[in-house]
N, C-alpha and C positions, 0 to 999 in steps of 0.2 A: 134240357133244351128242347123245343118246339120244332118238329120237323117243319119248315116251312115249303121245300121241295122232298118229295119219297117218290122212288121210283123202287119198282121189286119186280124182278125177271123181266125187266123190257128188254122185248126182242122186237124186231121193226123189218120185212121185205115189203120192198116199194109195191110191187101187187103178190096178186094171186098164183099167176104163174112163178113166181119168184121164191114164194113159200111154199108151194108144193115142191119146189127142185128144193128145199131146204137151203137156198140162196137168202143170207142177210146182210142189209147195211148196217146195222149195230145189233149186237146179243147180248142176253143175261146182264143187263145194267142192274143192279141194286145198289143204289146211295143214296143217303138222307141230308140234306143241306139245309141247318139249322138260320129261326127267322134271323136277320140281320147280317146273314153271313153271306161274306165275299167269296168267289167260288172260280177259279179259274181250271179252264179244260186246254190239254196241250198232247199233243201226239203229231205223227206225221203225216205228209197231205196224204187225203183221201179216205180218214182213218174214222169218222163220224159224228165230226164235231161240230158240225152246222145241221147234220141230221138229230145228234142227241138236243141241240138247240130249238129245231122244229118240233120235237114232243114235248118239250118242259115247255114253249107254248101253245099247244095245240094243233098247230099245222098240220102232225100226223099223228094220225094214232096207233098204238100199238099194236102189232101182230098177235105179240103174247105180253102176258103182265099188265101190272098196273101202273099208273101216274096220279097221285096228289097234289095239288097244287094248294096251299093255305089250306088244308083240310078236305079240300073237296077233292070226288074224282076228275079227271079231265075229260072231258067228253067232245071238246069242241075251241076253238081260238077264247084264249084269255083276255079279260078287257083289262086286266089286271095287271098288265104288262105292258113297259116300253121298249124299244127295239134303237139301234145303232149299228151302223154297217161300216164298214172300210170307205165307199163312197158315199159323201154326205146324203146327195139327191134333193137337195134343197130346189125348192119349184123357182124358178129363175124371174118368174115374174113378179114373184111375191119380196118386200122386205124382209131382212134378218127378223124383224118383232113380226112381221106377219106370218112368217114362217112358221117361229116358236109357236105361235097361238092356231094354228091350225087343228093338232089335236084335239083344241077347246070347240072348237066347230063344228067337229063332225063325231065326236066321242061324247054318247049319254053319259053322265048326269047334267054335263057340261053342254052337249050342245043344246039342247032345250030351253037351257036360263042366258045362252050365249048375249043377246042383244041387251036383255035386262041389265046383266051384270058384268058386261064390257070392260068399264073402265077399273072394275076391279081386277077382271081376268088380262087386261092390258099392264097394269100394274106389275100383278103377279112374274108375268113374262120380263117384264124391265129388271124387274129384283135378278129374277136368274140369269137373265144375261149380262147383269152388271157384277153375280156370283161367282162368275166365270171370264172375269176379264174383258166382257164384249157391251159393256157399259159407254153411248156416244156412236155404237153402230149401230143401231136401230134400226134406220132409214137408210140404212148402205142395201143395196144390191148381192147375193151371191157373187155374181162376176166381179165386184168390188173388193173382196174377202181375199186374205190367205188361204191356202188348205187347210188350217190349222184352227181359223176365223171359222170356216163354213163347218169345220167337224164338232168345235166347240156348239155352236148354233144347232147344230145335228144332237147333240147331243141334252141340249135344253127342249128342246122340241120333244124328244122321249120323254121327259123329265114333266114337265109344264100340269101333265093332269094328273100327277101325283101317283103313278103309280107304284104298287109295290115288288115289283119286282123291274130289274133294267138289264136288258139281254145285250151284252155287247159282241159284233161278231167281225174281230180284227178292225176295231173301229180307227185305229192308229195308226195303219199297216205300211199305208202310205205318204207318210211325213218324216220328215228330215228328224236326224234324232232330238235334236234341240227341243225342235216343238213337240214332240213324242214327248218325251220330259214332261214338258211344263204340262201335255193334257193329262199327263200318272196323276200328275199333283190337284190339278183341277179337279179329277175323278174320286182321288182319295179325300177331297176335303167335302166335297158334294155328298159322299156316303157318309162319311165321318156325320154331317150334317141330320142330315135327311132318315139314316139306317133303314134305305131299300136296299132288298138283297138284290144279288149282282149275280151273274152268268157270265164269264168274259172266257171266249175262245179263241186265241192268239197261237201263234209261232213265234212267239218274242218269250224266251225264257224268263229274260229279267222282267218283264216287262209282268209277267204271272207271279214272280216272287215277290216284287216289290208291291204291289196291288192287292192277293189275293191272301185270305184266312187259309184258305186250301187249294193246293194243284191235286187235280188228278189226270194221269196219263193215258190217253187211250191205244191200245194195239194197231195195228196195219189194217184193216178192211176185211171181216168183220171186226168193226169195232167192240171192243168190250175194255172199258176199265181194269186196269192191270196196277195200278202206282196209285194210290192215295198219301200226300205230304202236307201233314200240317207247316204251318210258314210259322216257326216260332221265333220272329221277330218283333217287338215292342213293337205299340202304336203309342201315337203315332211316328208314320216315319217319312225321313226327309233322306234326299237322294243320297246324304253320304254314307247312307247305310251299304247303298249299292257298291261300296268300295270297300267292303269290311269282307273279310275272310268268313267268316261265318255267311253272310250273300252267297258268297262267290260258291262258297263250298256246297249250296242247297242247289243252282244253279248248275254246274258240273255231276250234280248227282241225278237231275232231271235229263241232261242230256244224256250221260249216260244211257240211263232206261231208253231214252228214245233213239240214241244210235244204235243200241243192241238188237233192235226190232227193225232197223235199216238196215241191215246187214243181210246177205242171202243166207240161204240156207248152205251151211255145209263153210262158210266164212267162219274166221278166228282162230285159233291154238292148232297149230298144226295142217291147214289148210291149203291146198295149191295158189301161191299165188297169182 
């Protein structure tokens, strides 16, 4: 398989003063995330997971080690990459189709031929928002939308100039479970479709097993990769998977690891309570 992400002894302190005190936000990362592959990071707050998210795209660079990204080394922000946050950030002035096509505007190759080829890149955006449910809102408003509407739209907006890689960072985090559901499903069918690989950093267990090719779990602050779990679960899958004892059992295995590293020091077998 194709490393499509390789990361080898990345170590990362925010400045200089930080690395001389031998003070790190994340250490010694080495993993390979193969092209097309779904990849979910889970540990406990403040443990590295929006920091290891900022090096796979470029935001920051390495202290020590390397970052490949499709081959290349990382030197700098990826144009190669779409991003998705917990809060949509949808520009309020703009419609849901204006929204989505923004990307198209201000992102070469696209914005150059933007006005030429409009009504194909208008198209484009109609398809994916009708891909996702949001087919007939076009011309709605943000403040018009559900949570669910706006993150759906959030999430075609990453999508729209086609990039190969899609960064999710707790895009979900904030919606009732119902609609959590339905965006698993939108997302698994969107990849299933398209095969960009995927980066999703959640606190939602299931939410990582049901989604992702692989969990891996990061330690407490310095972060470093401690759990790698293949999800050997058939694709595709549909949520009643999540009620099957083999789910259940990968999930309680995950929390495990992550409550074990919640625990203080000197906690467990024998321990004052």
């Amino acid at each position: 398989m194709t490393h499509f992400v390789d990361f080898r002894n990345v170590w990362l302190a925010y400045n200089q003063e930080l690395l001389a005190q031998g003070t790190f936000a994340v250490e010694d990362i080495t993993l390979q995330i193969g092209e097309g592959e779904f990849i979910a990071i889970v540990g406990p707050s403040g443990c590295g997971k929006s920091t290891f998210m900022k090096l796979t795209t470029g935001l920051n660079m390495p202290s020590r080690g390397t970052i490949h990204i499709d081959g290349q080394p990382v030197t700098g922000p990826l144009k190669i990459s779409g991003m998705a946050f917990q809060a949509p950030s949808l520009l309020p002035w703009r419609s849901t189709l204006h929204n989505v096509l923004l990307p198209l505007e201000i992102v070469e190759p696209y914005r150059s031929t933007f006005r030429a080829r409009r009504d194909e890149y208008v198209d484009k955006a109609r398809r994916l928002l009708q891909s996702v449910g949001l087919g007939g809102y076009e011309d709605k408003y943000p403040w018009q939308l559900s949570g669910g509407m706006q993150q759906r739209a959030s999430i075609c907006r990453a999508l729209v100039h086609e990039p190969k890689m899609l960064l999710l960072d707790e895009p979900f985090g904030a919606l009732d479970a119902f609609t959590r559901e339905e965006l698993w499903c939108a997302m698994r069918d969107l990849q299933a479709a398209q095969k960009f690989n995927v980066i999703l950093v959640t606190h939602d267990l299931r939410e990582s097993v049901f989604l992702a090719d692989t969990v891996y779990v990061m330690s407490k602050s310095p972060g470093r990769i401690v759990v790698r779990r293949d999800i050997d679960l058939p694709r595709p899958r549909d949520l009643e998977v999540t009620y099957s004892s083999h789910f259940i059992g990968i999930v309680h295995e995950l929390r495990g690891h992550i409550g074990a590293m919640r625990q203080p020091v000197g906690a467990g077998a024998g321990a004052a309570p």
